[in-house]
C-alpha positions as CSV (number, residue, x, y, z in Angstrom):
1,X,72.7,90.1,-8.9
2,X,68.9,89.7,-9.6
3,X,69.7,87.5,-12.7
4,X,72.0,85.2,-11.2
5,X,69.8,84.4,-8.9
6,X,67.0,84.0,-11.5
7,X,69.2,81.4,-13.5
8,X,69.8,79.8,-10.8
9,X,65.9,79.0,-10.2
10,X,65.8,78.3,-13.5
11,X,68.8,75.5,-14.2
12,X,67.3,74.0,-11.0
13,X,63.4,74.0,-12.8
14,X,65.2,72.7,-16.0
15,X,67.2,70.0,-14.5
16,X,64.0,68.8,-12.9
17,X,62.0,68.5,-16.0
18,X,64.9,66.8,-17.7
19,X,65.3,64.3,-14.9
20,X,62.0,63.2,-15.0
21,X,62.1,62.6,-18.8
22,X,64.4,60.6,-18.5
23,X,63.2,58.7,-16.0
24,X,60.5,58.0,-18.3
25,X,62.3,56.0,-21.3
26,X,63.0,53.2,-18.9
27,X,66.3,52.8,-21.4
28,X,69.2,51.3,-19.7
29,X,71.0,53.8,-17.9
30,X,75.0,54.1,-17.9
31,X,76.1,54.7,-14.5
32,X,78.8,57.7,-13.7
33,X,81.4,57.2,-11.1
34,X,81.0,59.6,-7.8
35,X,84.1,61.4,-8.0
36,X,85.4,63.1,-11.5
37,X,83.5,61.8,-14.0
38,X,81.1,63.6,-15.8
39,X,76.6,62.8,-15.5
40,X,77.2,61.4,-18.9
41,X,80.4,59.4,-18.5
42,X,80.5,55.2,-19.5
43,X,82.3,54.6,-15.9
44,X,80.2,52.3,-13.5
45,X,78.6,53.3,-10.1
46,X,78.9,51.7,-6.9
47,X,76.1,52.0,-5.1
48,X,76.2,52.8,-1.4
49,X,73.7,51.8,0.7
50,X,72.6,54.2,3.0
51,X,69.5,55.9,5.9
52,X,67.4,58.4,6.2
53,X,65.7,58.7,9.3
54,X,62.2,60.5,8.9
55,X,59.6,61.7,10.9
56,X,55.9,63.0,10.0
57,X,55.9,66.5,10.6
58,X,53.4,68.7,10.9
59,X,51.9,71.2,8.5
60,X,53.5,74.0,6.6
61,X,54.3,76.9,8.9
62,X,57.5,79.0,10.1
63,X,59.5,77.5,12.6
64,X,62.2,78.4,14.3
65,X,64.3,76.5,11.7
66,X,62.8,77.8,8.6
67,X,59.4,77.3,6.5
68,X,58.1,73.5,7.1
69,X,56.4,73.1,4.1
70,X,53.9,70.2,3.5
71,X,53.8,68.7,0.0
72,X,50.2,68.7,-1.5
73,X,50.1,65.3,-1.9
74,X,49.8,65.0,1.5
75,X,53.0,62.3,1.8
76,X,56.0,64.3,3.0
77,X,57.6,67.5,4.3
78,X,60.6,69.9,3.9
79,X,62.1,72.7,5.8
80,X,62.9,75.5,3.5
81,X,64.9,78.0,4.4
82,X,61.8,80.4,3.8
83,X,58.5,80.2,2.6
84,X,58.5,78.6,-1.3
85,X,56.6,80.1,-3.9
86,X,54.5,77.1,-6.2
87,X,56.2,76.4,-9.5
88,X,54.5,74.5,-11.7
89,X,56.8,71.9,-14.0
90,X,55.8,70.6,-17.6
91,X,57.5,66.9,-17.6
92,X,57.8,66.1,-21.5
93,X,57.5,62.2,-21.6
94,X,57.4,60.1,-24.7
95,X,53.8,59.7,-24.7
96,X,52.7,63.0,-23.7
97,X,53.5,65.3,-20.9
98,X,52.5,65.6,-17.1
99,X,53.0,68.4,-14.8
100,X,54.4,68.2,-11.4
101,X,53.9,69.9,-8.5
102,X,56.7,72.4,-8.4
103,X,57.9,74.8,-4.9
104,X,60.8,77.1,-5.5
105,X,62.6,79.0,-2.8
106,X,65.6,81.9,-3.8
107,X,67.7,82.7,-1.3
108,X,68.4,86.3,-2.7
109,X,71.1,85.6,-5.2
110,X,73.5,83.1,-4.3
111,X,70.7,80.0,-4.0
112,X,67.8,78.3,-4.9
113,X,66.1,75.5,-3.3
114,X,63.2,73.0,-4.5
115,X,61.0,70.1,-4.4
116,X,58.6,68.7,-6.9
117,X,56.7,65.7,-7.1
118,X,54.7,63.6,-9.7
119,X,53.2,61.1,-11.0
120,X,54.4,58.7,-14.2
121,X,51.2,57.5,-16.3
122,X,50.9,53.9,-15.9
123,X,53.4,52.1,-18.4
124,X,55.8,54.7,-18.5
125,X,58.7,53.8,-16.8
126,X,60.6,50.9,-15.6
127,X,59.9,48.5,-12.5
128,X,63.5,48.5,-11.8
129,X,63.7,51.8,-8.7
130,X,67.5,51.8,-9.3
131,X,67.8,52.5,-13.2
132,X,64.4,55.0,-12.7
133,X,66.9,56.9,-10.0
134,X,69.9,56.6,-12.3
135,X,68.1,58.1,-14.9
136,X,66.8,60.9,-12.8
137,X,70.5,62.0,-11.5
138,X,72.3,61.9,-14.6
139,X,69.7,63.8,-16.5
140,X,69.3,66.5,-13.9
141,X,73.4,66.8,-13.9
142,X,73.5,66.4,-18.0
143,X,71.0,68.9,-18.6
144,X,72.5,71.7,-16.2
145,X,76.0,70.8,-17.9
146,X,77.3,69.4,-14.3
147,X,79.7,67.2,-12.7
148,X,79.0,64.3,-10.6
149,X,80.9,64.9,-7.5
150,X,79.1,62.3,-5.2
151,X,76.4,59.4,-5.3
152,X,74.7,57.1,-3.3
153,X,71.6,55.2,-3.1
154,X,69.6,55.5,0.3
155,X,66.4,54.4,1.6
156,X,63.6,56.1,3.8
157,X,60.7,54.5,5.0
158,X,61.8,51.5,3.0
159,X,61.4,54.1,-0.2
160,X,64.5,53.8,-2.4
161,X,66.0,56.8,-3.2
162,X,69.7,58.3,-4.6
163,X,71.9,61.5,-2.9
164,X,73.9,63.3,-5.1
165,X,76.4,66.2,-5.0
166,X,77.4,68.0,-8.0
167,X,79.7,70.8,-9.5
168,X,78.1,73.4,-12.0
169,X,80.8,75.9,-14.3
170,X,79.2,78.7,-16.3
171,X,81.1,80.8,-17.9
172,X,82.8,82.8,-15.0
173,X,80.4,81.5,-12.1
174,X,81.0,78.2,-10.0
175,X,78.6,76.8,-8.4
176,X,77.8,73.8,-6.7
177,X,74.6,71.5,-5.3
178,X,73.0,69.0,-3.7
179,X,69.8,66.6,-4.1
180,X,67.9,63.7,-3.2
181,X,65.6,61.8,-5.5
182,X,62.7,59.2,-4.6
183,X,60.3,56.7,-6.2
184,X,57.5,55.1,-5.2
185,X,55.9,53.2,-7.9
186,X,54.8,55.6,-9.7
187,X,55.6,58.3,-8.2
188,X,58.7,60.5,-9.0
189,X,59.9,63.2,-5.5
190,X,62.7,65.6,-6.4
191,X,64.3,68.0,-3.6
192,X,67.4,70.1,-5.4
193,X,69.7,72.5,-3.5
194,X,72.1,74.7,-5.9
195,X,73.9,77.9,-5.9
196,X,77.0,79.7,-5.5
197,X,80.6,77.5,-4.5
198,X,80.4,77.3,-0.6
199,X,77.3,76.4,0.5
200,X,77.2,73.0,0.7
201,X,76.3,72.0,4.5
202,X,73.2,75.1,3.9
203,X,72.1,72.5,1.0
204,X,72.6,69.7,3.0
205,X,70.8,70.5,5.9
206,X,67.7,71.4,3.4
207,X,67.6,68.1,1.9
208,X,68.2,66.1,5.1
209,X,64.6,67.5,6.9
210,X,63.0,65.6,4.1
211,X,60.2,63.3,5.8
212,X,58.4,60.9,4.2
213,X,54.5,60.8,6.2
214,X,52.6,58.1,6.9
215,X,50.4,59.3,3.8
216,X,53.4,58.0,1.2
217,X,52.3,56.6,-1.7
218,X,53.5,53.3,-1.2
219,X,51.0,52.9,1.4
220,X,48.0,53.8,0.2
């Protein structure tokens, strides 16, 4: 059971790294439909506008609720289901690399959740938020071998950002997840949900007690 769990971290840590590559090309990205087609389909997206309501939080701690963790760049929080472990992530990019800040929680061995954040090197990627978010969700989904299930774009704090829900087949194992992806300039935040078929409103409510603080990049 041990090693399920383990892949599961570790699709989640790969799809991260991925996402952010791609994010880096600034290419044009082809847009996948929200309901059976695949991350790298040719159908078109129609984006949804959407909320999310945040407010700054305090530091990280146990709570009632689960482990409020504060990001160490001082510009958002999270409510993990327990206290995350740091995971640092190599982001290969066309002119280099960077690493991001990495926190991995496994919920024995039917979950994993995470959040990373980093910054692009000046030049590196588009100016356009939407094809930078694109890029991020469909090569998360591509590089895990996933299904798009759901997509919309969403804003916090006047930060754009995209949701996403997505299927996962390997071999014998289903699984399923959930994230949320922002950028701020520069600046690239991930927050993935993904495990075993059935959990979805547990993912969910993970990536809905993300809070952007009145540290965010954008306002510095």
């Amino acid at each position: 059971m041990r090693s399920r769990s383990v892949a599961l971290g570790t699709a989640v840590l790969v799809a991260l790294a991925v996402s952010g590559a791609a994010c880096s090309t600034g290419d044009d990205v082809v847009a996948v439909s929200a309901d059976t087609e695949s991350a790298n389909s040719d159908a078109t997206e129609t984006a949804v506008p959407g909320s999310i309501k945040t407010e700054p939080a305090a530091t990280n701690g146990a709570s009632t609720d689960g482990f409020v963790f504060s990001a160490p760049t001082e510009d958002y929080v999270i409510t993990f289901p327990g206290e995350p472990s740091p995971t640092p992530l190599v982001v290969p990019l066309p002119t280099g690399q960077v690493t991001a800040k990495g926190f991995i929680y496994e919920d024995g061995a039917n979950a994993a959740y995470i959040t990373s954040v980093f910054d692009y090197p000046e030049g590196s990627i588009g100016s356009d938020p939407e094809v930078v978010l694109l890029a991020a969700r469909n090569g998360a989904i591509a590089n895990i071998g996933g299904t798009l299930v759901d997509s919309q774009f969403v804003e916090s704090d006047g930060v754009p950002g995209v949701a996403f829900a997505f299927d996962v087949v390997d071999g014998a194992n289903s699984g399923d997840g959930n994230a949320l992806v922002f950028v701020d300039g520069l600046r690239l935040y991930q927050s993935f949900a993904l495990g075993f078929s059935g959990q979805t409103e547990q993912f969910q409510a993970f990536l809905d007690t993300f809070m952007f603080t009145d540290d965010q990049a954008g306002d510095s």
